[in-house]
C-alpha positions as a printed NumPy array, in Angstrom:
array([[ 48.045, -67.536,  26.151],
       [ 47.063, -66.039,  29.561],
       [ 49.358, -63.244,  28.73 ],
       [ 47.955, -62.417,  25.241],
       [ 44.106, -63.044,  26.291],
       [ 45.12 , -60.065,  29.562],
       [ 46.641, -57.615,  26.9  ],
       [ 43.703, -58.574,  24.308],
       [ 41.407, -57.665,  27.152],
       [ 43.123, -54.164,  28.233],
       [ 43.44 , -53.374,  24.45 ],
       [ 39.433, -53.917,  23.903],
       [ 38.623, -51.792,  27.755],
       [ 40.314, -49.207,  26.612],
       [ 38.584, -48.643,  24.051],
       [ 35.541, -49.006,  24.839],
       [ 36.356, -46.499,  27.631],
       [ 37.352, -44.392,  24.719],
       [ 34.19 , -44.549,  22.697],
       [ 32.056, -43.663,  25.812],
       [ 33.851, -40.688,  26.285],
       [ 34.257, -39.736,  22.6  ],
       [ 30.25 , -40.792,  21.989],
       [ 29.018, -38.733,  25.08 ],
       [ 30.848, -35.722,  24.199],
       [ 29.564, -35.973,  20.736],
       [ 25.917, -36.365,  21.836],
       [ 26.831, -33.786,  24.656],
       [ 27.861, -31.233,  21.41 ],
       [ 25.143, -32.289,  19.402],
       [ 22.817, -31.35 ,  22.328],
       [ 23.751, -28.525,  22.934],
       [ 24.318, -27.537,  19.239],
       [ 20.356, -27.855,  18.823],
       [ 19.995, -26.235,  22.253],
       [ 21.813, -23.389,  21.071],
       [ 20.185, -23.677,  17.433],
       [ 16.626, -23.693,  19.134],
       [ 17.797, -20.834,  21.023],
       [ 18.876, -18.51 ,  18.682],
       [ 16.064, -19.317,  16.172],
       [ 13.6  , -17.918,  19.328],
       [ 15.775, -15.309,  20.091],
       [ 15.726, -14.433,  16.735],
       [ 12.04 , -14.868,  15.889],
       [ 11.368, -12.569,  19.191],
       [ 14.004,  -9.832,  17.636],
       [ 11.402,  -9.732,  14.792],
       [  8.365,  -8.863,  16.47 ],
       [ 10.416,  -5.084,  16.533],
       [ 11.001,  -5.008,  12.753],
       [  7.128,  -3.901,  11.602],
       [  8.039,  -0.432,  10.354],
       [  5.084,   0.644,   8.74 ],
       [  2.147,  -1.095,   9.291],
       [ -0.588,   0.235,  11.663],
       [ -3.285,  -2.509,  11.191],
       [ -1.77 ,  -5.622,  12.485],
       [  0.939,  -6.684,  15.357],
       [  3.085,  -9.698,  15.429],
       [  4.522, -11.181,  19.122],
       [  7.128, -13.518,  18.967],
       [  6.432, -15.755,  22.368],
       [  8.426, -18.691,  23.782],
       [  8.613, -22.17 ,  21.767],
       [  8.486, -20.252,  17.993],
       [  4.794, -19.336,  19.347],
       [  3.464, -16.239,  17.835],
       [  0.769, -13.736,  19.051],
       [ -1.07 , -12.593,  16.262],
       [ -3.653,  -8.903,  16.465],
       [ -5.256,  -8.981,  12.399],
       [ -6.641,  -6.288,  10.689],
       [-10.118,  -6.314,  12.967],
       [ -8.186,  -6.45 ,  16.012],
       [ -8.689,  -9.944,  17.324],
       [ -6.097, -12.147,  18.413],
       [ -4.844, -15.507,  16.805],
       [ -2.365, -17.846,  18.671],
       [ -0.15 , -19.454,  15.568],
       [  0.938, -22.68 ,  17.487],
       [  3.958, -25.09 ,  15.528],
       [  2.059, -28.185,  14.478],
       [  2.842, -31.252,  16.754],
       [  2.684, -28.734,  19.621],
       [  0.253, -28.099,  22.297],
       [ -1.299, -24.838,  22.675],
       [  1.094, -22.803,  25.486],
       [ -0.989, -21.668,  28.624],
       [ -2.725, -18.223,  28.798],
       [ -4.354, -16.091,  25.337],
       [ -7.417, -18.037,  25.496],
       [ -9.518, -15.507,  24.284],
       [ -6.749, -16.551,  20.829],
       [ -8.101, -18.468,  18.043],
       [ -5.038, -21.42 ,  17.385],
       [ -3.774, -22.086,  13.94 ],
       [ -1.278, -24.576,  13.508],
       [  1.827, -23.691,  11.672],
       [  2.683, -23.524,   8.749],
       [ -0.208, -23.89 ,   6.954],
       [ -0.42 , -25.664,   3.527],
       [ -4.078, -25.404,   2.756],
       [ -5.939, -22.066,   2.367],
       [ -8.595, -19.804,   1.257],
       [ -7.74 , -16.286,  -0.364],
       [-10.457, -14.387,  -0.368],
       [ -9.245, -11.181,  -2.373],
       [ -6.575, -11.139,  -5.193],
       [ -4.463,  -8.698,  -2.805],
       [ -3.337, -11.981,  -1.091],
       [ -2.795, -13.758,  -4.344],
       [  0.255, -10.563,  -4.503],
       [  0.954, -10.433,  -0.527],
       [  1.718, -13.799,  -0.673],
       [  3.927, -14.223,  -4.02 ],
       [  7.137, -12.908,  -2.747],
       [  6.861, -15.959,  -0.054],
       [  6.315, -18.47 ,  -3.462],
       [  3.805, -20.371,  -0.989],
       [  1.283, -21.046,  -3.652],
       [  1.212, -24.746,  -3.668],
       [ -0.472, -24.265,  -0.132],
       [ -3.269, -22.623,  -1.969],
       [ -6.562, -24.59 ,  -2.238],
       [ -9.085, -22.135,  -3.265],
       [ -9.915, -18.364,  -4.4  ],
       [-12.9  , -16.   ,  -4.669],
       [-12.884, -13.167,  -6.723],
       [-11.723, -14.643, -10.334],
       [-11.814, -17.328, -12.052],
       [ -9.087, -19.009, -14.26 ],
       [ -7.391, -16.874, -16.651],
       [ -9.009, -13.687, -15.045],
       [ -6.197, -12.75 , -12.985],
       [ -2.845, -11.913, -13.42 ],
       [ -0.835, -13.415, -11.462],
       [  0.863, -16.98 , -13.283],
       [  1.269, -18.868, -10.664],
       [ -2.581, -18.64 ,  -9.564],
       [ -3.384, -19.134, -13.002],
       [ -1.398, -22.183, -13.877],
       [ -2.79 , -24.282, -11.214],
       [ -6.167, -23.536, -11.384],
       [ -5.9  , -24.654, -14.977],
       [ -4.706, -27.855, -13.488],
       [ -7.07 , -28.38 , -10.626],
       [ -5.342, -27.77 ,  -7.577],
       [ -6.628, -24.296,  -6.992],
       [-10.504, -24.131,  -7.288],
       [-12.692, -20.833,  -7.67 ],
       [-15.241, -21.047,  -5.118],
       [-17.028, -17.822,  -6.005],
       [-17.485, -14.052,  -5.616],
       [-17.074, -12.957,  -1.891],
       [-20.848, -11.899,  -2.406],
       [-21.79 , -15.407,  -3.4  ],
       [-19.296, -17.941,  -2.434],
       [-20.316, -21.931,  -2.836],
       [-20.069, -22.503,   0.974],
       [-20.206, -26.386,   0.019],
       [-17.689, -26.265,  -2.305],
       [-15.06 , -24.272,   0.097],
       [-16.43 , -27.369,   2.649],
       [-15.228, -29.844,   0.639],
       [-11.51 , -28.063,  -0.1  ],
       [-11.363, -28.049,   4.203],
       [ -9.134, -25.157,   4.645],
       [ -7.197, -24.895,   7.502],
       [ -7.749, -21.156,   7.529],
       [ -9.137, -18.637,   5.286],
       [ -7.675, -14.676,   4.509],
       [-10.759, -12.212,   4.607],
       [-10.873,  -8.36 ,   3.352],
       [-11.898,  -6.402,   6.354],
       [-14.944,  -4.908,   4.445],
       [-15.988,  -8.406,   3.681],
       [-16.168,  -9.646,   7.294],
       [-19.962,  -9.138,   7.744],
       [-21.124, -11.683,   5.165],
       [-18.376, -14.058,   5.132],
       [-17.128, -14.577,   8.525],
       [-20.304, -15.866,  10.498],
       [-20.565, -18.367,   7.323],
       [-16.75 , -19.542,   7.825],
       [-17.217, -19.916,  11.637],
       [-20.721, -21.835,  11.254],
       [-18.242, -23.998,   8.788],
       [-15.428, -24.559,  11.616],
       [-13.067, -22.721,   9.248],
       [-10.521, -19.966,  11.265],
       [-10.746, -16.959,   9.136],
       [ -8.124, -13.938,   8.957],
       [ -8.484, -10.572,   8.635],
       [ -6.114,  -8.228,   6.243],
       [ -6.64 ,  -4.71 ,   6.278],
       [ -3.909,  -3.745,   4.201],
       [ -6.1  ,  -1.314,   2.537],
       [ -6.791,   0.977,   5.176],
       [ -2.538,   1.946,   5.732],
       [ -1.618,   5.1  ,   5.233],
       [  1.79 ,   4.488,   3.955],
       [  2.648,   2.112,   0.604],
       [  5.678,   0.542,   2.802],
       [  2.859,  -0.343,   5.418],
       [  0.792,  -1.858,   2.637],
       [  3.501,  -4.118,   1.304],
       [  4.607,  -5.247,   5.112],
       [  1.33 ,  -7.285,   5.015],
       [  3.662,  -9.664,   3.165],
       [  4.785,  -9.745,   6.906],
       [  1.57 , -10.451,   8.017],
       [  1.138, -13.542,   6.091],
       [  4.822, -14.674,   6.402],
       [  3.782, -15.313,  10.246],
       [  1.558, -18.274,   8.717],
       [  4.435, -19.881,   6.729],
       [  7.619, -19.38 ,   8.935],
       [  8.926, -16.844,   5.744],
       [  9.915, -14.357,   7.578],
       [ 13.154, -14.116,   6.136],
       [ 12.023, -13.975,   2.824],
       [  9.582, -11.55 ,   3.683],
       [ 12.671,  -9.   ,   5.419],
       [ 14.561,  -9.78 ,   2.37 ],
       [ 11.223,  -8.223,   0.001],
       [ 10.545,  -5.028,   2.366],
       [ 14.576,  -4.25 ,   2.61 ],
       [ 14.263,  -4.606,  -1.713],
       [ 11.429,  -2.33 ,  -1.667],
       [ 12.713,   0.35 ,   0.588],
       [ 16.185,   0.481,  -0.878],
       [ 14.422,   1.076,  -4.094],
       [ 12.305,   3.666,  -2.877],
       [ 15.291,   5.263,  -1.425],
       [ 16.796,   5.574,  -4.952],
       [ 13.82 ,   6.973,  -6.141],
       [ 13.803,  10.058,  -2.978],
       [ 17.609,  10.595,  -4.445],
       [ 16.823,  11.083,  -7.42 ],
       [ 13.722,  13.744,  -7.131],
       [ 15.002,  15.362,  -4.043],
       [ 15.188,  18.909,  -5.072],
       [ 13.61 ,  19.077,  -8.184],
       [ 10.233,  21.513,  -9.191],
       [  7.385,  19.027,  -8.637],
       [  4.553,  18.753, -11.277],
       [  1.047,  19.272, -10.278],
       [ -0.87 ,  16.198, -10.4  ],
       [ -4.153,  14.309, -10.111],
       [ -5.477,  11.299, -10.161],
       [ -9.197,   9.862, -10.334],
       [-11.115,   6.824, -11.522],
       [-14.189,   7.274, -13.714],
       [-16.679,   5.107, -12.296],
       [-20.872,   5.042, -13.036],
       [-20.745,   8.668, -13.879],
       [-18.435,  10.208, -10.9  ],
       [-14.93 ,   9.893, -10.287],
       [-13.181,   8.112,  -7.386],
       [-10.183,   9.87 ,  -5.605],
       [ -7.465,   9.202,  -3.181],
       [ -8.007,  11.431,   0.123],
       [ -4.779,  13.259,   1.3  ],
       [ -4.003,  10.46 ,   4.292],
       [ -4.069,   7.552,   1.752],
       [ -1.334,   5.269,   0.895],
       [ -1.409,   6.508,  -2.862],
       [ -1.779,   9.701,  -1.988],
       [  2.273,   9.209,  -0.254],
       [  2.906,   7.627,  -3.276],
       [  2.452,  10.007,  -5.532],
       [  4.15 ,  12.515,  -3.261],
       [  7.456,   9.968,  -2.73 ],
       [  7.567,  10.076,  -6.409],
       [  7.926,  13.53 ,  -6.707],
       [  4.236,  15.089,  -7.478],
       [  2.219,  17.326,  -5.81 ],
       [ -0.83 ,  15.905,  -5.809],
       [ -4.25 ,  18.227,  -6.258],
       [ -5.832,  16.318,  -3.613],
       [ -3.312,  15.887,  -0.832],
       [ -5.302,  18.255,   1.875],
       [ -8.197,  16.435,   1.446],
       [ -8.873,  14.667,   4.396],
       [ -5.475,  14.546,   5.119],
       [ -5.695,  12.506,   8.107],
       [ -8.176,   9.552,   6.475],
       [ -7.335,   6.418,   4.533],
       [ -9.358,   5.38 ,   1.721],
       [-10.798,   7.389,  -1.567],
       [-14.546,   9.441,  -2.043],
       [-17.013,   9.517,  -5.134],
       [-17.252,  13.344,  -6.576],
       [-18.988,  14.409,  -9.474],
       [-16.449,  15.533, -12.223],
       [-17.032,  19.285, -12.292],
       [-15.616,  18.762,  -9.025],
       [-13.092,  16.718, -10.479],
       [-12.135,  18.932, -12.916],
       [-12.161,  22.083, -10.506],
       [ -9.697,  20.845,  -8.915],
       [ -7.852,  19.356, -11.837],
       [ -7.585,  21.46 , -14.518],
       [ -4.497,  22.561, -14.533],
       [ -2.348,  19.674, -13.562],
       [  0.447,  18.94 , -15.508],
       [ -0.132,  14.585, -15.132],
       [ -3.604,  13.158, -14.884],
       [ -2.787,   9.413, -13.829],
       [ -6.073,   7.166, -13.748],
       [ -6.036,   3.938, -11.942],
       [ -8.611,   1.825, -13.383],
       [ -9.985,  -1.43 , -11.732],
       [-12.28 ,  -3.022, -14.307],
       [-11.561,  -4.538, -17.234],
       [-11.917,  -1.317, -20.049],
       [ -9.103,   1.052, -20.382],
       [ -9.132,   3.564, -23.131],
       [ -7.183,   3.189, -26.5  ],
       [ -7.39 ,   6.881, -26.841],
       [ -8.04 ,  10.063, -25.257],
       [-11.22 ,  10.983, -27.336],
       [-12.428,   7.898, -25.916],
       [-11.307,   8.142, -22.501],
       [-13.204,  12.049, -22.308],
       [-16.52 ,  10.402, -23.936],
       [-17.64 ,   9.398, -20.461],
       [-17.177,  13.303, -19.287],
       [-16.274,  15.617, -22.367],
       [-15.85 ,  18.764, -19.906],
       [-12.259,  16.595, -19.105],
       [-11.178,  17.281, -22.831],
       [-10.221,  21.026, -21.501],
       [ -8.146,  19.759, -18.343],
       [ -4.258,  20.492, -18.926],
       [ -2.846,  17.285, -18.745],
       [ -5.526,  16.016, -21.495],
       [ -4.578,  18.731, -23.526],
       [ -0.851,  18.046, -23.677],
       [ -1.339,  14.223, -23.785],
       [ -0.798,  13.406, -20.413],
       [ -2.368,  11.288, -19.46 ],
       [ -1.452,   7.886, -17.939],
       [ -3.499,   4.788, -17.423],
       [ -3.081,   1.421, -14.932],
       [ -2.088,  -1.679, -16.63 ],
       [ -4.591,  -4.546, -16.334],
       [ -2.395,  -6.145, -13.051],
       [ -1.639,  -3.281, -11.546],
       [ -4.397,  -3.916,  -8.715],
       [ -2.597,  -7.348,  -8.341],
       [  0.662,  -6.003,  -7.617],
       [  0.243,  -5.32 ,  -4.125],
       [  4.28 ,  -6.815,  -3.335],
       [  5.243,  -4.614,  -6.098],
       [  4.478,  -0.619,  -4.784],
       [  7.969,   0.384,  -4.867],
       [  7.766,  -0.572,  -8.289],
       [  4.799,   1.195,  -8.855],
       [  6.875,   4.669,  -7.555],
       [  9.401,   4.164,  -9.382],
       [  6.83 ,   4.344, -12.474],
       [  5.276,   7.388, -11.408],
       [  8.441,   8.951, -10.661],
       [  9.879,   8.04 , -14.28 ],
       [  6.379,   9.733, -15.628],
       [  6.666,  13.357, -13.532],
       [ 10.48 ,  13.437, -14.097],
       [ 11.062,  11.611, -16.982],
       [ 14.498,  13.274, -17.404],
       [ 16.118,  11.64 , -14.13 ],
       [ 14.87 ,   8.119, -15.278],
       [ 15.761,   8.388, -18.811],
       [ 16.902,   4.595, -18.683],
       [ 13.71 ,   3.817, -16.889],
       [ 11.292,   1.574, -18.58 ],
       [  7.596,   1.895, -17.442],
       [  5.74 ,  -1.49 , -16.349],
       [  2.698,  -0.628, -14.548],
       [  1.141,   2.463, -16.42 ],
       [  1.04 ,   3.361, -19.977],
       [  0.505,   6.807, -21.903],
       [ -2.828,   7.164, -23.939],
       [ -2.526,   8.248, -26.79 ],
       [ -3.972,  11.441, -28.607]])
């Protein structure tokens, strides 16, 4: 009995001694599998803070603990701190938002489009600008139909109570809206950011504000993946025009009786060059962002005698027909492109597509060399008739 009970006794030590060892070294793998995890997900989030290309208007810093360092488009700083964590020492000039966010403001339909590669909109509470069924953007639409995205106003009259009530965590501001919204927001406790998207000089710098607000929701990824789509695209485009006699073009939006054009250093204006044109405009303020107001004799001094007149209109109106389209300014009817029936107007979401500018090249490219992109159908523009 003695004998059985000592080798019952070894038999159960033994193992014991066995699942000890065996257990620690698990835990001891496991540990240091989320070490290294941890590790390499900071290591990697730091490698990112090198991969803004484009952009001029914004800066991301990848610090310690998946902390990032945040300069928006007015130049302040914002400290994006992991929820459940305490704000890190130092930056405390920084505003701190807690990460990721899953309730916010959108103050401009460019961040209904910044924001749709990311598919993030169930984190949207409220939006200025439009209300339901005024936009074009589904996914906007569908839920404000069913409640959980309300319209809260124009930015030049927004229901301050109503945004209250929604209690953002943070809200995305236009850079020329700052002055009337912002000291409203901050009276309100609400962080605001500011996107400045507008003011880049290149369309790939534009779209990497998709970057911007990736910070916000951990997409980063996602947000790579969209920008390496775009410029692989755009790429194919270059190939394909590289070479080839460029048509003269111009392009202008009618708007209470002068015309609004793209200066030479705007983001359009590179557009319309990547695509292959050579835009009327481009030495016009070359250096400057942004578009001016001239009258149309101006306009049409300068225009006559492109070969592609490409309007991109804003408001709701767009011409059925080129009689109708030259009503507004009849001395148009004798400009080149009008002539010959070319000329090319914005689709109502084209100011909502934002994520989509290498698309939008590709279009114009198609139009000025329709023979290279014979397979080409275009999305965002469509001819007017005679």
């Amino acid at each position: 009995m003695k004998k059985h009970m000592k080798k019952f006794l070894s038999i159960f030590i033994c193992g014991m001694l066995m699942f000890t060892l065996f257990g620690c070294g698990e835990k001891s793998k496991e540990d240091k599998n989320s070490d290294s995890k941890q590790t390499k997900q900071e290591e990697t989030s730091k490698d990112k803070s090198n991969e803004i290309k484009y952009a001029t208007k914004f800066k991301v810093e990848y610090l310690d603990n998946n902390v990032k360092l945040i300069t928006d488009g007015a130049d302040r700083k914002l400290l994006l701190v992991p929820k459940g964590q305490e704000k890190p020492k130092g930056h405390d000039d920084a505003e701190v938002i807690k990460t990721p966010v899953d309730n916010v403001l959108l103050c401009s339909t460019v961040h209904t489009s910044l924001i749709r590669p990311l598919d993030v909109f169930d984190t949207v509470k409220c939006v200025t600008t439009y209300d339901v069924d005024k936009g074009h953007i589904d996914e906007i639409n569908d839920r404000m139909k069913k409640g959980s995205i309300t319209y809260v106003g124009k930015s030049s009259a927004l229901d301050y109570e109503l945004i209250k009530s929604q209690k953002p965590e943070v809200a995305f501001v236009i850079e020329k809206d700052v002055p009337k919204v912002a000291p409203k927001l901050k009276e309100l406790g609400i962080p605001y950011v500011v996107e400045a998207s507008s003011l880049e000089n290149h369309p790939l710098g534009r779209m990497e504000w998709t970057k911007f607000m990736a910070a916000f929701y951990n997409k980063e990824d996602i947000a790579n993946k969209h920008m390496q789509k775009a410029e692989d695209t755009i790429k194919k485009v270059s190939e394909k025009v590289k070479g080839k006699e460029n048509p003269l073009v111009t392009a202008g939006m009618p708007y209470k009786g002068k015309i609004s054009v793209r200066f030479g250093g705007s983001y359009q204006a590179k557009m319309y060059d990547m695509a292959g044109g050579d835009y009327v405009f481009k030495d016009v303020e070359k250096d400057k962002s942004g578009a001016n107001s001239i009258t149309f004799e101006d306009f049409y001094a300068k225009s006559s005698n492109a070969d592609i007149y490409v309007c991109e209109v804003m408001g709701k109106t767009r011409p059925k027909n080129i009689d109708e389209f030259v009503k507004q300014a009849p001395i148009m009817k004798n400009m080149k492109s009008i002539k010959n029936g070319e000329l090319w107007v914005s689709q109502p979401w084209w100011y909502q597509s934002v994520d989509k500018l290498d698309e939008i090249i590709e279009d114009l490219a198609a139009i000025y060399h329709p023979e290279e992109f014979k397979d080409h159908k275009v999305r965002h523009y469509y001819k007017v008739s005679k």
